[in-house]
N, C-alpha and C positions, 0 to 999 in steps of 0.2 A: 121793263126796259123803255117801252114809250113813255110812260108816266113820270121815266127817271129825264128823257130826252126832254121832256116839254119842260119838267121845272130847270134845265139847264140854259134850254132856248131862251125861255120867259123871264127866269129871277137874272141869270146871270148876264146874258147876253142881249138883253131888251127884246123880245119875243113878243108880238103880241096877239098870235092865232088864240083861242077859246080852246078846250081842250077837245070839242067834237071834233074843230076840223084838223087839229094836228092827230087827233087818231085816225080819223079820212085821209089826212097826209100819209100815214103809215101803212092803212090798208093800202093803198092804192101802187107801194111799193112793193108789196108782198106780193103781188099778184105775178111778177116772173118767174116766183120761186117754184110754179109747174115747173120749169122745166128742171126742177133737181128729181123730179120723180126718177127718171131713167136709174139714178144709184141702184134704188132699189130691183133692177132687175135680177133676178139668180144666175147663176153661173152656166151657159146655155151651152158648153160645152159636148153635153152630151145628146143635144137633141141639135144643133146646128152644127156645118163643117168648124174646123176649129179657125180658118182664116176668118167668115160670117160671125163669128161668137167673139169673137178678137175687137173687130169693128163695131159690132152692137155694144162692145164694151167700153172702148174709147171713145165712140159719137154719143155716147152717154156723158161720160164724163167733160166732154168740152160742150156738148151740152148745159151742163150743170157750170161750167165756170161762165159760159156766157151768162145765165138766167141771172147770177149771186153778181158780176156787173153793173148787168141791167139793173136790179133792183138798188143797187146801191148806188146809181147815179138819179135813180127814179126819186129815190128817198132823199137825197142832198137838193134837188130841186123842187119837189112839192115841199119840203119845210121851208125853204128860205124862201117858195111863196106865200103858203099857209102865216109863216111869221114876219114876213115882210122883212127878211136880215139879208146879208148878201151871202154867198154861197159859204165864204171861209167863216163866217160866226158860225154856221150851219155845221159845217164839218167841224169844227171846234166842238161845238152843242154835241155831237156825236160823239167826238174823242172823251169828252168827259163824262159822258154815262157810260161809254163803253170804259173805259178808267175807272168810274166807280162800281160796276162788276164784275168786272175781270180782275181786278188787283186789287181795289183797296177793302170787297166785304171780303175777300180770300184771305186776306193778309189779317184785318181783321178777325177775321176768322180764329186762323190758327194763335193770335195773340193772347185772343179772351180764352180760349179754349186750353192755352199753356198756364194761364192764369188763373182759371179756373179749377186746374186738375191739381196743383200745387198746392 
């Protein structure tokens, strides 16, 4: 997905970060994503009250929407400084890698694979 971002930045949208420091872009927005650990807690039901186990469950979860946020504005602004674009090329650059994983190898996908099995 970075690899897909940077030639969207670069080729399509005049990008001109190197490709270390748009992955340094990258890293560096991943780093909220601690706080999605909480998901992972178990179901505390039976070792906490059940009001305590209720709470550690939902201060997880808005935990977690704050961290995915964070990182996603973290990420819209170290690429549009790492590539020197303004922030909406930046989001753009993003929509169309996320565009072309999410929908078009999917679609993809199933087309070559209906054509294939025929």
């Amino acid at each position: 997905a970075a690899l897909a971002a940077a030639g969207a930045a670069r080729l399509l949208l005049g990008g001109r970060a190197p490709l270390p420091k748009h992955l340094g872009a990258m890293l560096l927005a991943a780093a909220p994503l601690v706080l999605t650990f909480g998901l992972y807690i178990p179901n505390l039901d039976s070792v906490l009250s059940l009001p305590m186990a209720g709470a550690v469950h939902y201060y997880a979860r808005i935990l977690a929407v704050v961290g995915l946020a964070w990182a996603a504005l973290i990420l819209l602004r170290t690429l549009s400084v790492a590539h020197e674009i303004s922030l909406w090329r930046t989001a753009g650059a993003l929509a169309l890698a996320w565009l072309t994983f999410y929908v078009l190898l999917p679609l993809a996908g199933v087309l070559l694979s209906g054509y294939l099995l025929v």
